[in-house]
C-alpha positions in Angstrom: 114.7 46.4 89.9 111.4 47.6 90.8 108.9 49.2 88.2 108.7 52.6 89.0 105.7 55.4 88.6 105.6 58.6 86.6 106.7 60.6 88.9 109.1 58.6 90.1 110.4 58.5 86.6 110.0 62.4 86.2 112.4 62.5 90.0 115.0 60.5 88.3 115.0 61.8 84.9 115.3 65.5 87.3 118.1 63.7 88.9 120.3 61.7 86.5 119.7 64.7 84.0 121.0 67.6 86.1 124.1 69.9 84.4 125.7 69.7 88.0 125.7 66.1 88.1 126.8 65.6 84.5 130.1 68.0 85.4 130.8 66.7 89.1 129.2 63.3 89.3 127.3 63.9 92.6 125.1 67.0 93.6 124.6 68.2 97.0 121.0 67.1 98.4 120.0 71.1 99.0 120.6 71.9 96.1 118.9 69.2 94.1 115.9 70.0 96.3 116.2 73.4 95.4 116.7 73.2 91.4 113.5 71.1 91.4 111.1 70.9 93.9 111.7 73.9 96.5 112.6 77.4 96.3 111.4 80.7 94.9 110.0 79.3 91.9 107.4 76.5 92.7 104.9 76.3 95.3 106.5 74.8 98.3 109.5 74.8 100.6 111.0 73.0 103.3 112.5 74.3 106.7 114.5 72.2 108.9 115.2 72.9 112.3 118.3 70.5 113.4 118.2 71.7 117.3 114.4 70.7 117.4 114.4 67.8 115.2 111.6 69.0 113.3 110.7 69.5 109.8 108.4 71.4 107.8 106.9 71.6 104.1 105.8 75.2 103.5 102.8 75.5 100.7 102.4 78.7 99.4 99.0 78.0 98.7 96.1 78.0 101.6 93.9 75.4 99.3 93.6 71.8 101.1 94.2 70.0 98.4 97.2 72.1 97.1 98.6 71.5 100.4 98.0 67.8 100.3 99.5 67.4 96.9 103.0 68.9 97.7 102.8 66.7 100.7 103.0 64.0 98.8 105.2 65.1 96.3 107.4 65.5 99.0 106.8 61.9 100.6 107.4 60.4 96.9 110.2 62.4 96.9 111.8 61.2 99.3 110.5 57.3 100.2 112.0 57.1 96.5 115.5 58.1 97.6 115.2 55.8 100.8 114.8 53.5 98.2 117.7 53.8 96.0 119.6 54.4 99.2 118.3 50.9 100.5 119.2 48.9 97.2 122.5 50.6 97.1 121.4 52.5 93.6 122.4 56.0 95.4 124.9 57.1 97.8 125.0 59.9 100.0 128.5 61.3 101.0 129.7 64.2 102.8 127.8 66.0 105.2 127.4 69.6 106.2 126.5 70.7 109.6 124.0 73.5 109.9 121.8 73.9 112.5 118.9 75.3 110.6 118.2 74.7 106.8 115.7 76.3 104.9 115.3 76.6 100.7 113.4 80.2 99.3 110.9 81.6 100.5 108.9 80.7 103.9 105.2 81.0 103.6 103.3 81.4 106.9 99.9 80.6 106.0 100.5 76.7 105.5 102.9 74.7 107.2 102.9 71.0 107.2 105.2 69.2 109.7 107.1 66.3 108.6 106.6 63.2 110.4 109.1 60.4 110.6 111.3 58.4 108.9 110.6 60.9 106.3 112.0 64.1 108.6 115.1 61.8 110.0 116.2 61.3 107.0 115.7 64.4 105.7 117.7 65.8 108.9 120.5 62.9 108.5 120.7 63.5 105.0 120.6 67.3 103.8 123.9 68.6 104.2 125.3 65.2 102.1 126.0 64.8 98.4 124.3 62.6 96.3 126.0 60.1 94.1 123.4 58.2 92.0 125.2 54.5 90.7 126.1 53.7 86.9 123.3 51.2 87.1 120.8 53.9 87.9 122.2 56.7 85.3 122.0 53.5 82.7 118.2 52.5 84.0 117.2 55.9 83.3 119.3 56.6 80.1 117.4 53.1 78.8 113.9 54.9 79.1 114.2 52.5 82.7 114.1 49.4 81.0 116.8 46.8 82.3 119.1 45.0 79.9 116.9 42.0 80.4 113.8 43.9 78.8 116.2 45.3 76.4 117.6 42.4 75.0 114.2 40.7 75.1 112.8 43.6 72.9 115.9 43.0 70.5 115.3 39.1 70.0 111.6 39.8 69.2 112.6 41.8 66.7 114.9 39.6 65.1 112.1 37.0 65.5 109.9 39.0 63.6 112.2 40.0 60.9 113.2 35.9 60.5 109.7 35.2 60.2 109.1 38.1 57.6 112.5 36.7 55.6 111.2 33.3 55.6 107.7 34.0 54.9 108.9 35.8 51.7 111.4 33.9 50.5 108.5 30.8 51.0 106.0 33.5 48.4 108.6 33.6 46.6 110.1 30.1 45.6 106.2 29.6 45.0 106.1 31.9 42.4 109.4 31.9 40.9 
């Protein structure tokens, strides 16, 4: 498994920790988008236009650099979830068929279009259910350390605590 960044981490911890996942075991894409990166309450959303092909990130805010940085929340976003889908770490299933998507508000004064891959598999993908793997929910439950760095962690620790036993039971036959 590859390390991961911190907001990576934050996506996945957004992810694995969502009440409709816990009580379904998958969560529709749109929605997931919605909950945490798009709609009313933050500063972006996304339109999709299915008949076009296109796709577009609007920033509620006119500042260049606001604009930039939801762009690339958005890439992270989603070159993460191409990813997973890659390694076989997430599934998507089920697919709705709408010919325009759109989450909250649309704000006129700053629309960034979506290049590919990113927009095809935002197109191919919206509409489907996410399914994150047992491995993934574990990864992130384990503060994403792998059962490797876990059990590493452990036998230091009982390394150190032998050490410490011996050391004192050494002071004290000295002594004694």
């Amino acid at each position: 498994m590859r390390n991961f960044s911190k907001e990576e981490e934050n996506i996945l911890n957004q992810l694995i920790s969502s009440n409709t996942l816990k009580l379904e075991g998958m969560i529709l894409f749109d929605v997931f988008l919605e909950n945490y990166f798009f709609g009313d309450e933050h500063y972006s959303n996304i339109y999709v236009n299915s008949g076009t092909q296109e796709v577009f990130l609007s920033i509620k805010s006119d500042n260049i650099v606001e604009r930039r940085k939801e762009t690339v929340r958005v890439i992270v976003l989603v070159n993460l979830l191409m990813n997973l889908m890659d390694l076989g770490i997430i599934s998507f299933i089920g697919k709705q068929n709408e010919i325009e998507k759109c989450s909250g508000q649309q704000y006129n004064n700053a629309l960034v279009k979506i290049d590919q891959p990113i927009s095809s598999f935002l197109l191919e993908k919206l509409g489907n259910f996410i399914l994150p793997s047992e491995e993934l929910k574990e990864l992130v439950n384990n503060n994403f350390k792998n059962s490797e760095e876990i059990r590493h962690r452990q036998t230091m620790i009982l390394a150190i605590v032998a050490i410490a036993v011996s050391l004192l039971i050494g002071l004290l036959g000295i002594f004694i």
